[in-house]
C-alpha positions in Angstrom: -14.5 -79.0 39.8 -11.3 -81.5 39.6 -13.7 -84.2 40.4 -16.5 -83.2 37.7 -13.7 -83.2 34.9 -12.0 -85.8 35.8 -15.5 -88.2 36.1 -16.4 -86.3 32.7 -13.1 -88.1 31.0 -13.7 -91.3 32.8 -17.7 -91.1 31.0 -15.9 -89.7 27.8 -13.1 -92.8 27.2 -16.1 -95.4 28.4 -18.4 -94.4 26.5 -16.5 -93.8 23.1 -16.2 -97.4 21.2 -12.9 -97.8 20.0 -13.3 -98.5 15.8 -10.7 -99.8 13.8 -11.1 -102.1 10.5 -8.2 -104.1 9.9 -7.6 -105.9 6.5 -4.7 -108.2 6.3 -3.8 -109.8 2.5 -1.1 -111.9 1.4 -0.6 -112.5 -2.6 2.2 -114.8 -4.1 2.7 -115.6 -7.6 5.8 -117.2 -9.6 6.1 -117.3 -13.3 8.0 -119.3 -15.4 8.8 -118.6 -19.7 10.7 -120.7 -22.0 11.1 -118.5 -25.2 10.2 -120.4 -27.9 12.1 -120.5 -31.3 11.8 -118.6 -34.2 12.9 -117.9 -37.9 12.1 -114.8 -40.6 12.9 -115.5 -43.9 12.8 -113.4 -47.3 12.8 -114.5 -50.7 15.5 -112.8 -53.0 14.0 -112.4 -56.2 16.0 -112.5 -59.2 16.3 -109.1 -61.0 18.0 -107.7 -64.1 18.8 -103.9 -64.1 20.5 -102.2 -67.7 21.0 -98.6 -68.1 23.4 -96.2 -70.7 23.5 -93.4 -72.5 24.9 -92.9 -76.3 24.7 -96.8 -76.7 22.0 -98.9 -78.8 20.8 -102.2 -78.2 21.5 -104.8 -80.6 19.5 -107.9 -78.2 18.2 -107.8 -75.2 19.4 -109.3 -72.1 17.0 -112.0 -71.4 16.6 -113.8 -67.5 15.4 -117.4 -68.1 12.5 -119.4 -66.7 13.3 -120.5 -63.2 13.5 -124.5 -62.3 14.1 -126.2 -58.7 17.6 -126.9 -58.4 18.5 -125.5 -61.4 20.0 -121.5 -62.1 17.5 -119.1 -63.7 20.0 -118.5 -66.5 20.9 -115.1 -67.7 21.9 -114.6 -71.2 23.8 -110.5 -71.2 22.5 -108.3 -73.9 24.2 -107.0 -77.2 25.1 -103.3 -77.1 26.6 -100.8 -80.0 27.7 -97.0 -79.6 25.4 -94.7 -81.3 28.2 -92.2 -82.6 31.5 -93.1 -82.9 34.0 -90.5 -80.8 31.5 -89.3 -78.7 31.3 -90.2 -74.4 29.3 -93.3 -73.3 28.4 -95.0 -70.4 26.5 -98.5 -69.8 25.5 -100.4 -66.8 24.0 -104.3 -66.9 23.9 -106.1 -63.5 22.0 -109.3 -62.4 21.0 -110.5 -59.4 20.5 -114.6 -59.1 17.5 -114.5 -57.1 16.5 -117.6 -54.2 15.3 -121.4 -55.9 12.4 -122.4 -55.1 13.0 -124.1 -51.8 12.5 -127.9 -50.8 11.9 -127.0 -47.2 8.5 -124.4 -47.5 7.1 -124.9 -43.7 8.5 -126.1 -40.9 7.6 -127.8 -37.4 9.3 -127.1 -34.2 9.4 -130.4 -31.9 10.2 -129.1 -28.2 12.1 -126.2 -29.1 14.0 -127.3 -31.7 13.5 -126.7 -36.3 14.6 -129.5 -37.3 15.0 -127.7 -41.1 14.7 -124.4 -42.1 14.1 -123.1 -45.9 17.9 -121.3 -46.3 16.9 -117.7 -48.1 18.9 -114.6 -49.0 18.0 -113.2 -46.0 17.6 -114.7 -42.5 16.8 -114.5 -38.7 16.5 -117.5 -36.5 16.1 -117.3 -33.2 17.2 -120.8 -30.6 14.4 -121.4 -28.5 14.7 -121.9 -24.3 15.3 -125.5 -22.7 13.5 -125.6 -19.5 16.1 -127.8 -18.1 15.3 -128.2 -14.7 12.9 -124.8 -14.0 10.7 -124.4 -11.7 9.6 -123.0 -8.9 7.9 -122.9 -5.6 6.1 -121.0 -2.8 5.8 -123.0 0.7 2.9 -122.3 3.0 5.3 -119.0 5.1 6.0 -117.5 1.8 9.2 -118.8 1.3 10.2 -119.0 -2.8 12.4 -121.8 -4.1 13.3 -120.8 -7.9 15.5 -123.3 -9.8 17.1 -121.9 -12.8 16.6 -123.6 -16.3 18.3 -123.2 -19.2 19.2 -121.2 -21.8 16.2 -118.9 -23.2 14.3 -119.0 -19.8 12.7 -116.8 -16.9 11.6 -117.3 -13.5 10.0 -114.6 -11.2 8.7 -115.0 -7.5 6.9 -112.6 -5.3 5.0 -112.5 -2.5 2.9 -109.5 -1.4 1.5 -108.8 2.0 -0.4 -105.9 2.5 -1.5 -104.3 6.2 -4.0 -102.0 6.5 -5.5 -100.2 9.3 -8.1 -97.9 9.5 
């Protein structure tokens, strides 16, 4: 009986094909960003605001016409209390809004604005200077990554993937 199991496992294990898929992948990348420059600007308009109570208007406030390089002009408004004793109040601002710029567009040369239109409101942003990035991968997977300069990004990988079924 020994001998019948034991030539039954022998036929078994010779018999049986061994199966086995084997997938083998390797995956390398490296980026590399300069951030480019940029600028948002808004236009403050000129505005006039006049408010009061128990006051009369003798002339109106008047805003004038607007010219490059010149003020939009603002002549104030003539104002009398309606009765004489009694509380008032009265309120006249003005806002001098942007000129009319000399600068409407701009171009950006490697980076760099060489003039921006100067508004009430800005945001600039400096762009990256690759400097001396770069980057890499040898034939064994080894990364060499050189930093650049301001406003820049470098990122390596490599991937290797086994899988055995």
């Amino acid at each position: 009986m020994r001998r019948f199991l034991f030539v039954s496992c022998l036929t078994f294990f010779a018999v049986s094909p061994a199966s086995a898929d084997i997938t083998h992948a390797i995956k390398s990348s490296i980026s590399l960003t300069v951030d480019g420059a940029g600028s948002i600007s808004t236009r403050v308009p000129s505005s006039m605001a006049v408010s009061g109570s128990n006051v009369t208007l003798g002339t109106a406030p008047t805003l004038g016409t607007l010219t490059s390089g010149t003020a939009l002009g603002y002549t104030p408004g003539a104002y009398s209390i309606t009765t004489a004793g009694d509380s008032f109040s009265y309120t006249e601002s003005y806002i001098e809004g942007d000129d009319v710029p000399t600068v409407l567009s701009t171009t950006v040369t490697a980076g760099v604005v060489p003039a921006m239109p100067i508004f009430g409101s800005n945001t600039t942003t400096s762009g990256g200077v690759a400097g001396t990035l770069a980057g890499t991968i040898a034939t064994d997977g080894a990364l060499a990554i050189t930093a650049g300069g301001a406003g820049t990004t470098a990122i390596g990988q490599v991937i290797q993937e086994l899988s055995i079924r």
